[in-house]
LOLUM-51064 format. One record per residue (C-alpha): x, y, z. Coordinates in steps of 0.001 Angstrom, whole numbers, plus 500000, padded with zeros to 6 digits. Example, Ala and Ser with C-alpha at 12.3 -4.5 7.8 and 13.67 -1.06 7.14 Angstrom:
// LOLUM-51064
px:512300	py:495500	pz:507800;
px:513670	py:498940	pz:507140;
// end
This chain:
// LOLUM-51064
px:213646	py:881377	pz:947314;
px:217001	py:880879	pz:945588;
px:217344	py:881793	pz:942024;
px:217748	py:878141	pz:940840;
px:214579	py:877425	pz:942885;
px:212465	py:880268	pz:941327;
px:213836	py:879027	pz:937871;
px:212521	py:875463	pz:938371;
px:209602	py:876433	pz:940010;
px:208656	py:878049	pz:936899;
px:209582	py:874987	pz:934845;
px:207509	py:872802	pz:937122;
px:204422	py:875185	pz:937323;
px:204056	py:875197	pz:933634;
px:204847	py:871309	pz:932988;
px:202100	py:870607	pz:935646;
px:200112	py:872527	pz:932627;
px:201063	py:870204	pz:929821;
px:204005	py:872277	pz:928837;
px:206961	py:870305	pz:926813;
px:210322	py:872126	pz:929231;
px:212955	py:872847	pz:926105;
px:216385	py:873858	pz:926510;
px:217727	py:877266	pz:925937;
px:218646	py:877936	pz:922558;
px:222272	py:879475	pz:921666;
px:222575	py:883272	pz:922465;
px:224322	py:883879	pz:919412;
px:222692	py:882740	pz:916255;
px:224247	py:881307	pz:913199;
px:221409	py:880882	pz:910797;
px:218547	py:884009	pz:910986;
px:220745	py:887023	pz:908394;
px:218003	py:889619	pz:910461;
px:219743	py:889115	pz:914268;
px:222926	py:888614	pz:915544;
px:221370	py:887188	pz:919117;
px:219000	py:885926	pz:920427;
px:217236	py:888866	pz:922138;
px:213738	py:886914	pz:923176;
px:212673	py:883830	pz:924507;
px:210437	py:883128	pz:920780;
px:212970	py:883490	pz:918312;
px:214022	py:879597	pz:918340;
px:210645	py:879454	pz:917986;
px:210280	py:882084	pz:914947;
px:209957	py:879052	pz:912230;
px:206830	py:878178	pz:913636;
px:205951	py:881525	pz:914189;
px:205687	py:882160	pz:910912;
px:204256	py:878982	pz:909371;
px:207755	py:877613	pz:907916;
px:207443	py:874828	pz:910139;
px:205167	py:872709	pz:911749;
px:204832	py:872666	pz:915748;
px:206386	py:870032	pz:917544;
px:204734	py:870511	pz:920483;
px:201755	py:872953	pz:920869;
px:202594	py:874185	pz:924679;
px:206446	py:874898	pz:925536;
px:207977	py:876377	pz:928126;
px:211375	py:877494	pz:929202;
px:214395	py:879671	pz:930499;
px:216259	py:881329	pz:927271;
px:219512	py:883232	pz:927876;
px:219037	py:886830	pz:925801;
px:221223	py:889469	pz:924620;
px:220010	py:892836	pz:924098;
px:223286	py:895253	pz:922963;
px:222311	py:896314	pz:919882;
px:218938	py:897805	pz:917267;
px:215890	py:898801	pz:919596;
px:216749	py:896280	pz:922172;
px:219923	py:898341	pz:923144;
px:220440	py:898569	pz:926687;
px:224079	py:898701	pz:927053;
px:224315	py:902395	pz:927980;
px:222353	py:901396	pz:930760;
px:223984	py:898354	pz:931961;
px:224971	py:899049	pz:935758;
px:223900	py:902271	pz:936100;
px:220339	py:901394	pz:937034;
px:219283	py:898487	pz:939017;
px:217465	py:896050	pz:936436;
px:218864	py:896780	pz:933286;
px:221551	py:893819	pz:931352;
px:223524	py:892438	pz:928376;
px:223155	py:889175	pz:929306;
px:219889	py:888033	pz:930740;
px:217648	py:885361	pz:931675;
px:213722	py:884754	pz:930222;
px:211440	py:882765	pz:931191;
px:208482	py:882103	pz:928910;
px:205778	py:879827	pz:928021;
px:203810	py:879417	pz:924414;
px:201044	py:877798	pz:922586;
px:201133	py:877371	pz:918840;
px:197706	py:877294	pz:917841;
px:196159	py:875779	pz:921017;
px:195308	py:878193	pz:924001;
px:194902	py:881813	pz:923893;
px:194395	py:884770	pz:926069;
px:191745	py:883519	pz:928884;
px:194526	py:880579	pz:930041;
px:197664	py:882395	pz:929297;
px:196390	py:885474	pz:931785;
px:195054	py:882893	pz:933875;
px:197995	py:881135	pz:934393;
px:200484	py:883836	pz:935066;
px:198131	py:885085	pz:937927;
px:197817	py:881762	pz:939163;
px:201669	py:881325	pz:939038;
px:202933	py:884841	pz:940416;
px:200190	py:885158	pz:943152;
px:199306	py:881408	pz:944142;
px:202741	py:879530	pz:943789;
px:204647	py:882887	pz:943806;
px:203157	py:884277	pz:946881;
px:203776	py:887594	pz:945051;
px:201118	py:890534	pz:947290;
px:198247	py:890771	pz:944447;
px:198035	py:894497	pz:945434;
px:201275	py:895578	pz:944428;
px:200373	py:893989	pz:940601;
px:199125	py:896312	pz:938131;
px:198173	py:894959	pz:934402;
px:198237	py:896764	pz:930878;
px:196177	py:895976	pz:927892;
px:196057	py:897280	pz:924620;
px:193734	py:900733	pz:924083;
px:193144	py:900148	pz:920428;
px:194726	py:901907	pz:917258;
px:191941	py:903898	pz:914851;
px:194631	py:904223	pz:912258;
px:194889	py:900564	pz:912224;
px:191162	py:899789	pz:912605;
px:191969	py:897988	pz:916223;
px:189277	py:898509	pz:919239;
px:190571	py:898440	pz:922624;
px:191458	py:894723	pz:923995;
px:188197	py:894114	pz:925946;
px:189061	py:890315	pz:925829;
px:191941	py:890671	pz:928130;
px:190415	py:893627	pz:930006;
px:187496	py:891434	pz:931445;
px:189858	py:888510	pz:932106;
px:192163	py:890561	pz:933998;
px:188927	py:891533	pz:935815;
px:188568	py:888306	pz:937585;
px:191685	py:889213	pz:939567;
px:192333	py:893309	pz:939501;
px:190135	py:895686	pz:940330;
px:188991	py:898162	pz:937123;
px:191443	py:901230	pz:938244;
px:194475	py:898927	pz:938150;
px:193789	py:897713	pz:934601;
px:195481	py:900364	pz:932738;
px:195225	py:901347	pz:928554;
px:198745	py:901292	pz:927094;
px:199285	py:902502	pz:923608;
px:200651	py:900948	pz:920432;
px:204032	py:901684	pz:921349;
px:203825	py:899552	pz:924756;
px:201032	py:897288	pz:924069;
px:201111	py:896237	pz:920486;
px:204158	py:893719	pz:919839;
px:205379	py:893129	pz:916311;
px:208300	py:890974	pz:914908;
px:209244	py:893659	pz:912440;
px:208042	py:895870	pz:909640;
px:205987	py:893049	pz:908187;
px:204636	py:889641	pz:909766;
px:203123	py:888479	pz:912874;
px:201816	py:890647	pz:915240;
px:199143	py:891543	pz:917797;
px:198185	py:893127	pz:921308;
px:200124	py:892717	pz:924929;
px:199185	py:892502	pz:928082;
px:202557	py:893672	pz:930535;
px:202617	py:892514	pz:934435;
px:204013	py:895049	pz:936515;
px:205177	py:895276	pz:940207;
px:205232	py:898138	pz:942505;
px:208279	py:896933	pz:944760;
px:208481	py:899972	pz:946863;
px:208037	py:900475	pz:950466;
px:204904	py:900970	pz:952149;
px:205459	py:904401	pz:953052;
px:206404	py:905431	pz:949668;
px:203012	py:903478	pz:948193;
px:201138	py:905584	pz:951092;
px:202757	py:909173	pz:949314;
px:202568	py:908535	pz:945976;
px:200140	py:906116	pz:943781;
px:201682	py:903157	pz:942082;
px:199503	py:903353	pz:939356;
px:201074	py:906559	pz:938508;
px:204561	py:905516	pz:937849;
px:203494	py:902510	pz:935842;
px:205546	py:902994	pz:932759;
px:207535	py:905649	pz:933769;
px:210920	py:904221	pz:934175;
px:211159	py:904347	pz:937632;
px:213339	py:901744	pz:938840;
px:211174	py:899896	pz:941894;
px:207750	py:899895	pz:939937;
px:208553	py:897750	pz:936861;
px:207544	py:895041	pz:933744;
px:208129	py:891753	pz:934974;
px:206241	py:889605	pz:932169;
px:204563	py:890187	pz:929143;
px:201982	py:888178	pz:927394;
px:201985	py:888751	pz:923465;
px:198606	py:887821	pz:921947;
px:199645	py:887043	pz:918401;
px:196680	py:886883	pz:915952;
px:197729	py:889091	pz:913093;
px:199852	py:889475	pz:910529;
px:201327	py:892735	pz:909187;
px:201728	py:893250	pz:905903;
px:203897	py:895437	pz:903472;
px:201042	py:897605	pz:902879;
px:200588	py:898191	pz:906623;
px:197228	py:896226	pz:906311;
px:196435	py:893890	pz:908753;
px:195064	py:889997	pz:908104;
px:193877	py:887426	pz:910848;
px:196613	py:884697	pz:911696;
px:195521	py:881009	pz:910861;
px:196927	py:879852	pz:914132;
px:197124	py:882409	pz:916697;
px:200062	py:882379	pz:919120;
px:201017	py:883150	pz:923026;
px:204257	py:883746	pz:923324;
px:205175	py:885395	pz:927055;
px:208360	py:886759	pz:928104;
px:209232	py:887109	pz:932271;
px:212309	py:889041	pz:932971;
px:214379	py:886622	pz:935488;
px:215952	py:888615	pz:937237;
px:213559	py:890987	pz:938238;
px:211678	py:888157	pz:939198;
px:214594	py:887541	pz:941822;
px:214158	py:890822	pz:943330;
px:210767	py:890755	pz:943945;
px:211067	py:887460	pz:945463;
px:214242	py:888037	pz:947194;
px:213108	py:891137	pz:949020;
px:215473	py:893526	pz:946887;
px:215823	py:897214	pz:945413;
px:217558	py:896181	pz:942794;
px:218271	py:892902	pz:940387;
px:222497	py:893317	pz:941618;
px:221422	py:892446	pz:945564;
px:219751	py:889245	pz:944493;
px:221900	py:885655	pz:944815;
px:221950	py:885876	pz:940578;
px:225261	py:888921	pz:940853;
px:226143	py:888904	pz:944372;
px:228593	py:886363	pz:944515;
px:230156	py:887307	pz:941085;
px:230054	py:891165	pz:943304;
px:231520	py:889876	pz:946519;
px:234564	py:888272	pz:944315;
px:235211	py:891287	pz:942126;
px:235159	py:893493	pz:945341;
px:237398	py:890565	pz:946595;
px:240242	py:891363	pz:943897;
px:239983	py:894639	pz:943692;
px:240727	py:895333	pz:947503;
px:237164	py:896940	pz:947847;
px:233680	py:896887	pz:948981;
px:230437	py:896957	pz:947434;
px:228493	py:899824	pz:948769;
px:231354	py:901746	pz:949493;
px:231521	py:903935	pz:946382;
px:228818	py:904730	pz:943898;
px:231480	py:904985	pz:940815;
px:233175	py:902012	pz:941838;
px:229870	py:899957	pz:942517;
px:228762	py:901135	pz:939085;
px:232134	py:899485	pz:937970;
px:231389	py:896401	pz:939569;
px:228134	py:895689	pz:938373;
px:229308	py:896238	pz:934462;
px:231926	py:893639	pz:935449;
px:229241	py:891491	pz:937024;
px:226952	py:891739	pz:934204;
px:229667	py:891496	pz:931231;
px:231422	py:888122	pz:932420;
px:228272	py:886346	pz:932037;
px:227687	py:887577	pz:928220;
px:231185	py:887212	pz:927139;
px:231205	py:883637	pz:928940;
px:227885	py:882611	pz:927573;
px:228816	py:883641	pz:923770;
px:232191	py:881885	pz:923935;
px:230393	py:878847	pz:925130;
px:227965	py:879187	pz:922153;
px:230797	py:879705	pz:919251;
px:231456	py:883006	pz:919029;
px:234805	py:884766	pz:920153;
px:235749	py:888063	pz:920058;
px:236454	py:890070	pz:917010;
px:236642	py:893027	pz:914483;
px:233309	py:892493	pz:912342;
px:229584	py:891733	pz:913137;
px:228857	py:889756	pz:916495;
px:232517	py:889050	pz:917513;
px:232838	py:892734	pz:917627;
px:229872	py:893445	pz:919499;
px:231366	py:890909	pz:922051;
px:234721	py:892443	pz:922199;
px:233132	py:895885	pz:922574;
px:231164	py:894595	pz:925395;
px:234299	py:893031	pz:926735;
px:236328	py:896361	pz:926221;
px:233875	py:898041	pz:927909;
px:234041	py:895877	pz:931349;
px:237846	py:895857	pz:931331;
px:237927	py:899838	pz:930892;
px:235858	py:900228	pz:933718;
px:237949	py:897716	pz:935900;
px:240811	py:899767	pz:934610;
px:239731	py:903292	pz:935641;
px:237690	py:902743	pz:938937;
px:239030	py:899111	pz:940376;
px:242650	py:900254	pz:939725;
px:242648	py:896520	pz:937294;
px:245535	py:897142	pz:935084;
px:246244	py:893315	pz:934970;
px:243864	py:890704	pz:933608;
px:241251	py:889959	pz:936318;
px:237558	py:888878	pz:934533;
px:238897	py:885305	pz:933490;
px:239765	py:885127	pz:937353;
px:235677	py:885561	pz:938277;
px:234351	py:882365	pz:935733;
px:234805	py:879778	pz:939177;
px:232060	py:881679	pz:940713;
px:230169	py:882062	pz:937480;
px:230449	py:878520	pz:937170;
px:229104	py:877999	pz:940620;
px:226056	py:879859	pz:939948;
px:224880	py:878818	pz:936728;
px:226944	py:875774	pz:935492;
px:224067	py:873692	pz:936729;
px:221347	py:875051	pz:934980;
px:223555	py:875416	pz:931852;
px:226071	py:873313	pz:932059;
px:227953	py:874381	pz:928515;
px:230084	py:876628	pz:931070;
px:231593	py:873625	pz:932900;
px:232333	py:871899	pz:929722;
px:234205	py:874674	pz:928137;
px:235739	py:876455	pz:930834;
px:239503	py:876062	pz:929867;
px:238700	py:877480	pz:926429;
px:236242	py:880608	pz:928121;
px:238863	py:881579	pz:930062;
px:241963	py:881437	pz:927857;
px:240008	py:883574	pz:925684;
px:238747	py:885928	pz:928004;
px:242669	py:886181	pz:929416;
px:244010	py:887365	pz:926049;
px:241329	py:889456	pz:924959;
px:242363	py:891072	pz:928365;
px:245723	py:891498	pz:928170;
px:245517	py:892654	pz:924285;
px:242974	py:895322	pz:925296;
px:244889	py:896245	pz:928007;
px:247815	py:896834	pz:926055;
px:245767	py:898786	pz:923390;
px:244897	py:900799	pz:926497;
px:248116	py:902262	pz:927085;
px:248682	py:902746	pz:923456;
px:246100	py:904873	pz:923251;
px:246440	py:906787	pz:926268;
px:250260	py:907444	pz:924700;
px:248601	py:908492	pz:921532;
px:246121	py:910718	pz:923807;
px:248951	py:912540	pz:925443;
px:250703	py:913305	pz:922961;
px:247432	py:914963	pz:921206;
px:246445	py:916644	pz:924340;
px:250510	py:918103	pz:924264;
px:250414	py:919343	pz:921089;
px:246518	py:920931	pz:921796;
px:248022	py:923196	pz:924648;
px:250781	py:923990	pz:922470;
px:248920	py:925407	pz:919967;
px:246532	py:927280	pz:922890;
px:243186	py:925155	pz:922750;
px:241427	py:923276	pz:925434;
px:239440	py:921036	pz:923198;
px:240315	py:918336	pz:921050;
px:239133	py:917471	pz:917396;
px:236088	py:915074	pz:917989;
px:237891	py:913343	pz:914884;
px:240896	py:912768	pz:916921;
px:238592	py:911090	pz:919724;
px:237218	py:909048	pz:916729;
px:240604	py:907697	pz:915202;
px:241563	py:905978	pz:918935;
px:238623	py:905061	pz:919413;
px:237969	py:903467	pz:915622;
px:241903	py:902867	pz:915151;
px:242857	py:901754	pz:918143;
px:239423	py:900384	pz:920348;
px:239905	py:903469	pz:922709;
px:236446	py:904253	pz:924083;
px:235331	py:908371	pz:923988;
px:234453	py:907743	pz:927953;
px:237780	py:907260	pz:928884;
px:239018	py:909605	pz:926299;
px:236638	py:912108	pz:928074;
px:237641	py:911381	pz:931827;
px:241562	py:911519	pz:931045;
px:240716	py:915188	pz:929425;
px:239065	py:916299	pz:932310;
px:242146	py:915175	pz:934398;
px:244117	py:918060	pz:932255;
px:241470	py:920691	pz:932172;
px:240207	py:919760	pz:928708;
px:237567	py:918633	pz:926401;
px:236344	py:916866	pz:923163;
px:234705	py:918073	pz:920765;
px:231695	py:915449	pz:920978;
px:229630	py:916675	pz:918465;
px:232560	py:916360	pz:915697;
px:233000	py:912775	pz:917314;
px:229285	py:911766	pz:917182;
px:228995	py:913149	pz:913529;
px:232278	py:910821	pz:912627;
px:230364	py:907835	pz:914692;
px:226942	py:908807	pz:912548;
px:228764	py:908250	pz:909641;
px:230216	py:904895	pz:910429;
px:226593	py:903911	pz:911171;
px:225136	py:905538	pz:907984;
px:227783	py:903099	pz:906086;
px:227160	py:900276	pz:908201;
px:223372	py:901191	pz:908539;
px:223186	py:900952	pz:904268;
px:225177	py:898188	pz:903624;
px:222742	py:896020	pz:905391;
px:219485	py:897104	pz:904433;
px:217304	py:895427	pz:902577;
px:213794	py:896200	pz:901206;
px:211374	py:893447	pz:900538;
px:207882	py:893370	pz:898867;
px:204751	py:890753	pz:899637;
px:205218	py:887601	pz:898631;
px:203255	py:886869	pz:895545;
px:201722	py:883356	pz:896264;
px:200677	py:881763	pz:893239;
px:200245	py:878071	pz:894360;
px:200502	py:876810	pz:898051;
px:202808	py:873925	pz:899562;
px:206328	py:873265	pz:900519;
px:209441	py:873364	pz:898901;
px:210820	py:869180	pz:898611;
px:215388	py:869939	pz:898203;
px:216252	py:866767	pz:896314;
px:219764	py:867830	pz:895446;
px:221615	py:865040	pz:896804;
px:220009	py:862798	pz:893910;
px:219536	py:865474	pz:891016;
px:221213	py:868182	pz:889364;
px:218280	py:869127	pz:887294;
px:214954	py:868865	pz:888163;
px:211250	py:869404	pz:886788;
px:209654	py:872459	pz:889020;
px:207372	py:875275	pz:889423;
px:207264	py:878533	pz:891409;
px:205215	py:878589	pz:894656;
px:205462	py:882021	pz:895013;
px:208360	py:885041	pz:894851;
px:208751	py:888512	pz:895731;
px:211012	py:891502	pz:895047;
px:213884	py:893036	pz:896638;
px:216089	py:895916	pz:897072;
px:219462	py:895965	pz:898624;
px:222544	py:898201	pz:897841;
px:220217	py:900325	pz:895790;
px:219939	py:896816	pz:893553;
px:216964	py:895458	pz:892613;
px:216767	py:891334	pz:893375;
px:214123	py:888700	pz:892870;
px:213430	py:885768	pz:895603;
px:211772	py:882855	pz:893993;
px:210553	py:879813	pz:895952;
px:210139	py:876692	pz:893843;
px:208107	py:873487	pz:895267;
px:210868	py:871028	pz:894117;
px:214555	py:872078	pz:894024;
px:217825	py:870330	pz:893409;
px:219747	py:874429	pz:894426;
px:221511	py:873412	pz:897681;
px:220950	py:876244	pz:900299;
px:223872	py:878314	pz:901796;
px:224711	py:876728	pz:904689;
px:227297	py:875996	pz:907128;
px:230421	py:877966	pz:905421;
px:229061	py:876816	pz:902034;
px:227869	py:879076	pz:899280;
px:224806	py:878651	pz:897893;
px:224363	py:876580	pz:894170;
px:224091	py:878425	pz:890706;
px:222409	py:877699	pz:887561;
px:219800	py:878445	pz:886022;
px:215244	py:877764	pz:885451;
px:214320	py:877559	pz:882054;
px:210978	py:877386	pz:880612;
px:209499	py:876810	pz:876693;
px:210096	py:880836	pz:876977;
px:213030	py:881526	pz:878778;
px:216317	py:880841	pz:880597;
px:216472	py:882673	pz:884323;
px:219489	py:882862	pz:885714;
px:219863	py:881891	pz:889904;
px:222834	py:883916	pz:890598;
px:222773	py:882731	pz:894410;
px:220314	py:880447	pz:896566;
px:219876	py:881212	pz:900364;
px:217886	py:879847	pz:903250;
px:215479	py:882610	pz:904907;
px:213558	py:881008	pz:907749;
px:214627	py:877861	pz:906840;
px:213049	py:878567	pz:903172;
px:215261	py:877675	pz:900334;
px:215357	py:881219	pz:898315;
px:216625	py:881632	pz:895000;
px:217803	py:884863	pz:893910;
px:217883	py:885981	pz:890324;
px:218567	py:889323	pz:888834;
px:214868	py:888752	pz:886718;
px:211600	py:887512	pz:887123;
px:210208	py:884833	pz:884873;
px:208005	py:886346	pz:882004;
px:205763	py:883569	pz:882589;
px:205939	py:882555	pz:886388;
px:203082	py:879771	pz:885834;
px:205086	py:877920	pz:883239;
px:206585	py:874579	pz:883913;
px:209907	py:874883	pz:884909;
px:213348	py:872781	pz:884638;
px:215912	py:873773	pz:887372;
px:219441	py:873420	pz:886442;
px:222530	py:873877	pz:888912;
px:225927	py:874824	pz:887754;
px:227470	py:870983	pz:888682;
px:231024	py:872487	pz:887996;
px:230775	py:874973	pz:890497;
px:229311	py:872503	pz:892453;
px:231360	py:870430	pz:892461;
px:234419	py:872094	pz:892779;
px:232050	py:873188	pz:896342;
px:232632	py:869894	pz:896973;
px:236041	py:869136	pz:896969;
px:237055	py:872476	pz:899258;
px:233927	py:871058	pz:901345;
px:235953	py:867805	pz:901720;
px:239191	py:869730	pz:902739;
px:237532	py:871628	pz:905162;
px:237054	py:868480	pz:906890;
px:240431	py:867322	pz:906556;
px:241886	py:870448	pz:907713;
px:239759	py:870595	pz:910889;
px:241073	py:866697	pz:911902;
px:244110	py:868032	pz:911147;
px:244125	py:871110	pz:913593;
px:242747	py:868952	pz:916034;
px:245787	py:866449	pz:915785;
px:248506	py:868953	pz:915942;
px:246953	py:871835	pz:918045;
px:244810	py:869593	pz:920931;
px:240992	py:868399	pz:920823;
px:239958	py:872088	pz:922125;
px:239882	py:872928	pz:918807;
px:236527	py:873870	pz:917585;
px:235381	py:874719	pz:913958;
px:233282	py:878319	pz:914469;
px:233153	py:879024	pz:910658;
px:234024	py:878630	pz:907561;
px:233989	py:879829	pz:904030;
px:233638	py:877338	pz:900806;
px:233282	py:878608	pz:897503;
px:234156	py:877310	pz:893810;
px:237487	py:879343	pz:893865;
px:238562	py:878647	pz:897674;
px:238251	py:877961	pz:901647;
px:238217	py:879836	pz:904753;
px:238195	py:877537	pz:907885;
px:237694	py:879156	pz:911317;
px:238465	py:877700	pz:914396;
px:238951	py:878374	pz:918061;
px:242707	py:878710	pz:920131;
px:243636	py:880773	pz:922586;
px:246798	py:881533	pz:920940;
px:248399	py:882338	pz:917621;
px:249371	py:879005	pz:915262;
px:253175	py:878887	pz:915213;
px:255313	py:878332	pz:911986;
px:255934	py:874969	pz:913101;
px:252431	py:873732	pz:913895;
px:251348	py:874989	pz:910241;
px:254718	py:873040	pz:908585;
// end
């Protein structure tokens, strides 16, 4: 089977089962402060997840395009030095809000990989959940004597907490997991050595292909654990692994999903794949890069110095270095591989063919800026390894290493092979200690501390701000925070006329006053869709009736730079070309930022 055929047969199989197909949701996400990407097929679905919003449909299915480059989901490092490990990748997944649960959802899979599949039941191996004293769990019998029906007892194997216990995070929904795995080696090597042995042990031919998360409790800030209302499947199948099983392979790069993005590379680069382990290495970050960089351009977000954009440029750094050093690419070559991207997957998403002028204008000059940067810094690098032997050392400061590589984007790899070139070293422990403390300043900045919500009535929060300014209301329910060693308060109120920060807009101001008190709302997020208010206090008297006031002069003055923003992005579109895309913007009382998409710098002329 072809990739696009195992992807539809998947879409198919579970439709046949009363499954609503949904498209993929964007890679990068605008609107969830806790993730930068989408990393698993059920965050578009996290809302519901967590009871901020009722199901549409109660069984869903469908192929979600993931990103995993940065917290615990990191797998950069490994990204083309192994076989199965990616950036960008593909999952397919099925759920149930509140309707099926563990007996169908097991069910199902085995009917899927072994009946439709034709997968060899023999090489499958299943892990369930061996309970948790400390948490008061007992082992997962449930799924134990389902999986029954189809494995025999030996190759139903206990995993522990860390492997078979999913959680969202610190606090919410959580519960057991039940991981598929397939032993893809060769007969021979099954006759020497068990399969059941290497189950979970990284090795790189006896893997996870799907996991089915049995959500049915909820974690709270205690540690505690409560039943959830409305339990939750939510499954996750690694597509590309799926390829290689079904395609015959040894690893995810020989299926049809890379090879013809491989055979091109190879192509311009005046090579072969399987020639050279260093420069196959090469090939496969290239292979695996182009589709992340392509698929977050086509979903709004370009390359840059801060949050996302910068994990994108890293990630595009990192595939033009290696092009560099081992496919002798000193010349922009990735924007030259999107035809054959295009080819592969523009018909399952088509967003690619749609925006492939703008993909590859940026990819171009991210290119050919990096690759300038390059030979800045490998100036800069020889003229600190000259003035090293002058003075008699062989190693360089790790802080050196740092500045091009913080200064300048000049990764410590390279830094590290060019050293070796001249008989030297780095000092990597002085550069990982100037690296820790980037993180520790990063790491702080962001965290942020929050309590239980304290729920003192139930129900929904009605926004009527587009009719009122002031309005009579009560808290549902609020909690405390810390962030920046500050100490915040999140209120939720059940009517509200405190518009949300949204869309480039900062959140209203104001203030909820009672018979007792005035509280002032010194911002107003959305959290999970959740209007939030944030004051400094909490209300003395939390039960009183309430009468929520927003600043209409800040408002208002919202407004109007809300209005230009509009204006300005016609305007751009008028004198720069319809490519033009808003992808962000910044409206406060005092001012604007508008962002927007070109592949080259705004002349003089076009701002006059």
């Amino acid at each position: 089977m072809t990739a696009k055929e195992i992807r539809d047969s998947f879409k198919n199989f579970f439709e046949s089962k009363g499954h609503q197909i949904v498209s993929s949701a964007p890679m990068v996400i605008k609107d969830d402060p806790t993730l930068m990407f989408t990393n698993a097929g059920m965050n578009q679905f996290k809302d519901i997840i967590l009871g901020n919003q009722p199901a549409k449909f109660k069984r869903v299915a469908d192929s979600q395009k993931c990103l995993r480059v940065s917290g615990k989901h990191n797998d950069l490092e490994e990204v083309g030095h192994d076989t199965y490990h990616h950036t960008m990748f593909e999952m397919l997944g099925n759920w149930s809000f509140g309707d099926y649960f563990k007996k169908e959802a097991i069910e199902w899979a085995w009917e899927y990989l072994v009946t439709v599949l034709k997968l060899n039941p023999e090489r499958l191996y299943a892990t369930i959940f061996e309970g948790s004293p400390v948490d008061g769990l007992e082992r997962d019998n449930e799924a134990a004597d389902i999986w029954a029906q189809f494995l025999p007892k030996e190759r139903i194997i206990n995993g522990s907490k860390h492997d078979n216990f999913w959680e969202m995070g610190d606090t919410g929904p959580c519960g057991p997991c039940s991981e598929i795995h397939i032993d893809l080696r060769s007969d021979a090597e099954r006759a020497k050595i068990d399969g059941l042995s290497l189950v979970n042990q990284s090795h790189p031919q006896v893997i996870e292909i799907w996991n089915l998360v049995f959500m049915q409790y909820n974690r709270k800030v205690d540690g505690s654990l409560d039943g959830l209302p409305a339990r939750v499947i939510d499954t996750g199948m690694g597509f590309e692994r799926l390829c290689m099983a079904l395609q015959g392979k040894i690893s995810n790069y020989d299926t049809d999903v890379f090879q013809p993005i491989i055979r091109e590379i190879a192509r311009i680069a005046g090579t072969a794949y399987g020639k050279d382990p260093q420069n196959d290495i090469a090939m496969r970050v290239v292979a695996d890069h182009i589709r992340t960089i392509a698929f977050s351009v086509t979903d709004g977000q370009l390359p840059s110095n801060a949050k996302a954009g910068y994990v994108i440029r890293r990630i595009l750094r990192r595939a033009v270095r290696y092009g560099y050093t081992f496919l002798g690419q000193k010349h922009a070559f990735m924007y030259k591989l999107l035809p054959v991207l295009i080819d592969n997957m523009g018909e399952a998403y088509p967003e690619l063919i749609t925006q492939r002028s703008l993909i590859e204008k940026v990819i171009k000059e991210e290119e050919e800026s990096f690759l300038r940067t390059l030979d800045t810094g490998i100036h800069l690098l020889d003229k600190t390894i000259a003035d090293a032997k002058a003075a008699g050392n062989q190693t360089i400061d790790g802080k050196d290493a740092f500045i091009l590589y913080d200064t300048f984007g000049f990764p410590v790899d390279l830094t590290e092979l060019i050293l070796r070139e001249n008989g030297m070293s780095v000092n990597l422990n002085e550069f990982n200690a100037e690296m820790q403390k980037q993180k520790e300043r990063a790491r702080n900045a962001a965290i942020i501390e929050t309590g239980d919500w304290v729920i003192l009535k139930e129900g929904a929060t009605e926004f009527v701000g587009y009719d009122y300014t002031e309005h009579d209301a009560s808290i549902l329910r609020y909690r405390q925070i810390k962030q920046k060693n500050q100490t915040l308060y999140q209120i939720v109120l059940d009517v509200t006329p405190f518009y949300a920060e949204n869309g480039g807009q900062v959140g209203d101001v104001g203030v909820l006053v009672s018979e007792y008190e005035t509280i002032e709302i010194i911002d107003t997020k959305k959290e999970n869709n959740l209007p939030v208010h944030i004051t400094n206090n909490l209300p003395e008297y939390p039960d009183a009736p309430m009468m929520a006031c927003v600043d209409t002069d800040k408002r208002a003055a919202c407004a109007a730079n809300h209005s230009a923003t509009h204006l300005l992005d016609q305007a751009l579109r008028e004198v720069l070309g319809d490519h033009v895309e808003q992808k962000g913007s910044l409206v406060t009382p005092q001012s604007l930022r508008f962002d927007f998409s070109h592949f080259q710098k705004v002349t003089d002329k076009e701002i006059r």
